[in-house]
C-alpha positions as CSV (number, residue, x, y, z in Angstrom):
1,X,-24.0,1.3,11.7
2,X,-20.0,1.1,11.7
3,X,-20.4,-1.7,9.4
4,X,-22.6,0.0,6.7
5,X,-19.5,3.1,7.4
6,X,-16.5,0.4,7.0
7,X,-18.3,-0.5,4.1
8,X,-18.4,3.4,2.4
9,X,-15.1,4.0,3.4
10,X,-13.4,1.0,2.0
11,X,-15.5,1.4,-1.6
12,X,-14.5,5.1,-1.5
13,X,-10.6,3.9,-0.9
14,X,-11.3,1.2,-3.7
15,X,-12.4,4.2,-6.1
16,X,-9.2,5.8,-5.5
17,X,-7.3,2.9,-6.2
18,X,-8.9,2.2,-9.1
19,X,-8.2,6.0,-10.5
20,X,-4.5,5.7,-9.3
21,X,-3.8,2.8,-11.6
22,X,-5.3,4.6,-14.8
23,X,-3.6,7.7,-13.7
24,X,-0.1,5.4,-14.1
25,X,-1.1,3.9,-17.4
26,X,-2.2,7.0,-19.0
27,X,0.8,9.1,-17.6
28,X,3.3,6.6,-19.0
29,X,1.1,6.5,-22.6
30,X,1.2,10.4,-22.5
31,X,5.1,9.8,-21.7
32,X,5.1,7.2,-24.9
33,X,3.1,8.9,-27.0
34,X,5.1,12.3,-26.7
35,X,8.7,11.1,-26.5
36,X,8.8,7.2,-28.3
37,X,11.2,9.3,-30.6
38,X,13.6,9.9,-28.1
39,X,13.6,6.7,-26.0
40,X,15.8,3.6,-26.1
41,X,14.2,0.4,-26.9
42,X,15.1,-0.6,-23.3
43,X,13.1,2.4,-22.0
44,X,10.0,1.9,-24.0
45,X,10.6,-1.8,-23.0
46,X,10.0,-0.4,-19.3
47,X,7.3,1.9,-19.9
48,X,5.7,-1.1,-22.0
49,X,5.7,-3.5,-18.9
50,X,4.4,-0.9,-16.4
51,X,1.3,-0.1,-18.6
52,X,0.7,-3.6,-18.9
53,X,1.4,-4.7,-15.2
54,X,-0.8,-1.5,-14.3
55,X,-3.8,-2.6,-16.8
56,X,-4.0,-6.2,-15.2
57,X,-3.7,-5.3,-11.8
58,X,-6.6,-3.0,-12.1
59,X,-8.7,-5.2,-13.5
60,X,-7.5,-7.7,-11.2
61,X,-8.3,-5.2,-8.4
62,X,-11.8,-4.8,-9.7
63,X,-12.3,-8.6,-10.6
64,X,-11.2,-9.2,-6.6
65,X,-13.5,-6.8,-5.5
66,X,-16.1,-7.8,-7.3
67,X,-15.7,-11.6,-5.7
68,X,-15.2,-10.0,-2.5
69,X,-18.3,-8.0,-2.2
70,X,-20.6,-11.1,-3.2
71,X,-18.8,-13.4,-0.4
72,X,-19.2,-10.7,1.9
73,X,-23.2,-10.1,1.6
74,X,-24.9,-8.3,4.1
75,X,-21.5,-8.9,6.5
76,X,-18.1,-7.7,6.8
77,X,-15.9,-10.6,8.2
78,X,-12.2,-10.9,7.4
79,X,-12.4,-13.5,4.5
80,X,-9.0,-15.4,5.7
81,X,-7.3,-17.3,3.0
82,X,-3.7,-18.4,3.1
83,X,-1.5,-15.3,1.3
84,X,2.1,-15.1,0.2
85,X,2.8,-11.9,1.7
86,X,5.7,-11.2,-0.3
87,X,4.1,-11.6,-4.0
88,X,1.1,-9.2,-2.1
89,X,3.1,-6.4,-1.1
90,X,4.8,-6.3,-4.7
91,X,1.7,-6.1,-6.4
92,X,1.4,-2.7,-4.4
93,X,4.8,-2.3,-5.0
94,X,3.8,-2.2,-9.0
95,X,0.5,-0.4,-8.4
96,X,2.4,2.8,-7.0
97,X,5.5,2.3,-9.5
98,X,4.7,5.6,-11.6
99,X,3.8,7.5,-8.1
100,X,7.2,6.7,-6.8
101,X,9.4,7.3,-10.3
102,X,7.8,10.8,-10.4
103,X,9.2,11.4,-7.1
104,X,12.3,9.1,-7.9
105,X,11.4,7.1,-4.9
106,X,13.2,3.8,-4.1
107,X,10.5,1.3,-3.3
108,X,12.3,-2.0,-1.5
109,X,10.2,-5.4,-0.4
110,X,12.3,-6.9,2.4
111,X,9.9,-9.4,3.4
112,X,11.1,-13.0,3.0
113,X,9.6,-14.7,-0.2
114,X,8.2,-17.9,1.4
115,X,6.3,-15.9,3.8
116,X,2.7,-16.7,4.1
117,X,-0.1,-15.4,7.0
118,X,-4.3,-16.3,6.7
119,X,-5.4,-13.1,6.1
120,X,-8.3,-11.0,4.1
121,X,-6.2,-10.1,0.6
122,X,-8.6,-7.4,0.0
123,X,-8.5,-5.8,3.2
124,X,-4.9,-6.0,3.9
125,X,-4.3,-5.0,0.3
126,X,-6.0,-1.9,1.2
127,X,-4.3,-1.2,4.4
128,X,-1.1,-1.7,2.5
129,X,-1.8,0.5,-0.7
130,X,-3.3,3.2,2.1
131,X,0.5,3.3,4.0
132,X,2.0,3.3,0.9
133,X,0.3,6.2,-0.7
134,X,1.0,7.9,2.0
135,X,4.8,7.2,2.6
136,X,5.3,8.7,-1.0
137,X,2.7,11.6,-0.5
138,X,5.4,12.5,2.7
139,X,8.5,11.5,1.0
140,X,11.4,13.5,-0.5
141,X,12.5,12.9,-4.2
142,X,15.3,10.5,-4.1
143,X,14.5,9.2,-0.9
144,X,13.5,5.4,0.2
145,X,10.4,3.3,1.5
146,X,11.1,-0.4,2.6
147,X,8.4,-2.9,3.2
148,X,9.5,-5.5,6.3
149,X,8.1,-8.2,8.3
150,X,9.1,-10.1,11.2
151,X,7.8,-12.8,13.6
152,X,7.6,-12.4,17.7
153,X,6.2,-15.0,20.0
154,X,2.3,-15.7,17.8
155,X,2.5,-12.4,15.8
156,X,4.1,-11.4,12.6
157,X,4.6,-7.6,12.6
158,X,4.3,-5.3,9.1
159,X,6.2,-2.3,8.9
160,X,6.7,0.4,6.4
161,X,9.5,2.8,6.4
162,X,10.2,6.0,5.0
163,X,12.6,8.7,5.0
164,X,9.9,11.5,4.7
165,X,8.6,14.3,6.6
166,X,8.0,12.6,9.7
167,X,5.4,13.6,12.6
168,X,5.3,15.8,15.8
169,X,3.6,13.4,19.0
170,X,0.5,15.5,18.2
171,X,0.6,14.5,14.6
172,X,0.4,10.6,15.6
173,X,-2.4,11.1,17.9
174,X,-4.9,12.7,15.9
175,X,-3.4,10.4,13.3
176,X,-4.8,7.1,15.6
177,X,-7.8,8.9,17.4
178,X,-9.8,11.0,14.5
179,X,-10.6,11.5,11.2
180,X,-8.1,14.9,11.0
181,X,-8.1,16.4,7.2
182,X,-5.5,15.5,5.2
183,X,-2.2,17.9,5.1
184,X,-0.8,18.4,1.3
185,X,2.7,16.1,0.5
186,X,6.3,17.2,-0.3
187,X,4.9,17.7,-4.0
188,X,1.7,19.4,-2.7
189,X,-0.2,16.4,-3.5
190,X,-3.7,16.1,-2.1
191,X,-5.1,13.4,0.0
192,X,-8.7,12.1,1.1
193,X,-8.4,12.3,4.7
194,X,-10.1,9.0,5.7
195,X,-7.9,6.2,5.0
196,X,-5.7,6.2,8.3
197,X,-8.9,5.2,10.3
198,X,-10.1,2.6,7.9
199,X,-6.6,1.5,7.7
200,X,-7.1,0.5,11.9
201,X,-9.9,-0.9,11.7
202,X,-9.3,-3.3,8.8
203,X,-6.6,-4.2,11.1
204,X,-8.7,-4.6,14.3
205,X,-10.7,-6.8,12.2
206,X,-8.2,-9.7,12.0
207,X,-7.5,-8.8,15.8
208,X,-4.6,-7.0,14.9
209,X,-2.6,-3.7,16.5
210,X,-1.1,-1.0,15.0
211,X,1.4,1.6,15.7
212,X,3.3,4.4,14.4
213,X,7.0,5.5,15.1
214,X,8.0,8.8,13.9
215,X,10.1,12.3,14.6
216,X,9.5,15.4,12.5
217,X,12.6,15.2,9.6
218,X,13.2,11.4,10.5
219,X,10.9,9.8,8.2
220,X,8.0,7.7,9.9
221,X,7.5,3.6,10.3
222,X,3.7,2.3,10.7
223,X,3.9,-1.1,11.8
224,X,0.6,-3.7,11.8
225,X,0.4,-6.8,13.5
226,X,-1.5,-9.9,12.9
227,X,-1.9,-13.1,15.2
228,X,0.2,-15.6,13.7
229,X,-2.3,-18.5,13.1
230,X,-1.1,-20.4,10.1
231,X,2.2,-18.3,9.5
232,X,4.7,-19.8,7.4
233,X,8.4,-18.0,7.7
234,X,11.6,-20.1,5.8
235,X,14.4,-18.4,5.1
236,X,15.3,-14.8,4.5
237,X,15.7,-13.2,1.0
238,X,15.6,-9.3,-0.6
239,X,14.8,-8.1,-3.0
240,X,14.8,-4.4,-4.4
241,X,12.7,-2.7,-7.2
242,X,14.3,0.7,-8.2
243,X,12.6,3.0,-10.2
């Protein structure tokens, strides 16, 4: 059933999650353990925080999860709660920090902080971590990736932007229509292959839309909509996290 496959394909995502954040706090403990000697107190300062942010949101992502699962049951509904959307794209923001410094990737959330939308944080947290995996995966070193939103008529739009690789026409159709394997990134990184699809149909799931904008060498921008039932929108704000 596509339910039962939903199901597998967003625990398999969750795995990989899961091992993304212990690869960031054991590659910055490796990074401490080898070169505290040689690193300002401000640095180790740094390196200190990251570990720490990474250690709590992993088991926050696996205390979440846990929740989720047990709401859920034998069904897989979009659990809508009221969500800052701002505060949930930085916690991806911090969850790819050390995959972004090893490229020395700007990572910037544009999105407004008073911004809130009813959606499923686990779902959407996934579809998030997902496009942003794969912005760096496709990204040059030095380049930049900005998180936006913005309201038309009854639906706020998502977007991610990079400066990467980019896509042929082809490229974004198989992207949208099947479950193509995985190509390697800029650093030859490896991928899974299946998250795209999942990605769209989380998104179908709170009646949403998705699309993809991108030229080969021109980076790529995957926008996501979602109906706009119970958005809040204020005023606009910035703010920037270099690493």
């Amino acid at each position: 059933m596509k339910t039962d496959l939903l199901k597998d394909r967003l625990l398999q995502i969750m795995s990989h999650d899961v091992k993304n954040l212990f690869n960031t706090i054991l590659g910055y403990s490796d990074l401490l353990k080898t070169k505290y000697k040689t690193l300002d107190s401000e640095k180790l300062g740094e390196m200190i925080s990251i570990i720490d942010h990474s250690s709590r949101n992993c088991f926050a992502l696996i205390d979440s999860l846990s929740d989720w699962a047990i709401v859920q049951g034998d069904k897989f509904n979009p659990q809508l709660q009221k969500t800052n959307l701002h505060d949930l794209v930085q916690k991806i923001v911090e969850l790819y920090s050390y995959a972004a410094l090893r490229k020395e990737i700007q990572l910037i959330n544009s999105i407004d902080y008073n911004l809130e939308v009813s959606l499923d944080t686990m779902m959407i947290m996934t579809v998030l971590r997902n496009f942003l995996s794969n912005a760096i995966k496709f990204s040059y070193h030095n380049g930049n990736i900005d998180f936006s939103a913005r309201i038309q008529d009854n639906t706020v739009f998502i977007s991610i932007k990079d400066n990467g690789i980019g896509m042929t026409n082809e490229e974004i159709r198989n992207l949208l229509t099947s479950n193509q394997t995985s190509k390697p990134g800029t650093d030859n990184e490896k991928g899974q292959g299946i998250g795209f699809i999942l990605c769209k149909d989380l998104i179908s799931l709170h009646n949403g839309n998705l699309f993809v904008e991108s030229k080969p060498n021109s980076g790529t921008t995957i926008t996501f909509s979602i109906p706009k039932s119970s958005v809040k929108f204020f005023h606009f704000s910035l703010l920037s996290v270099y690493l």
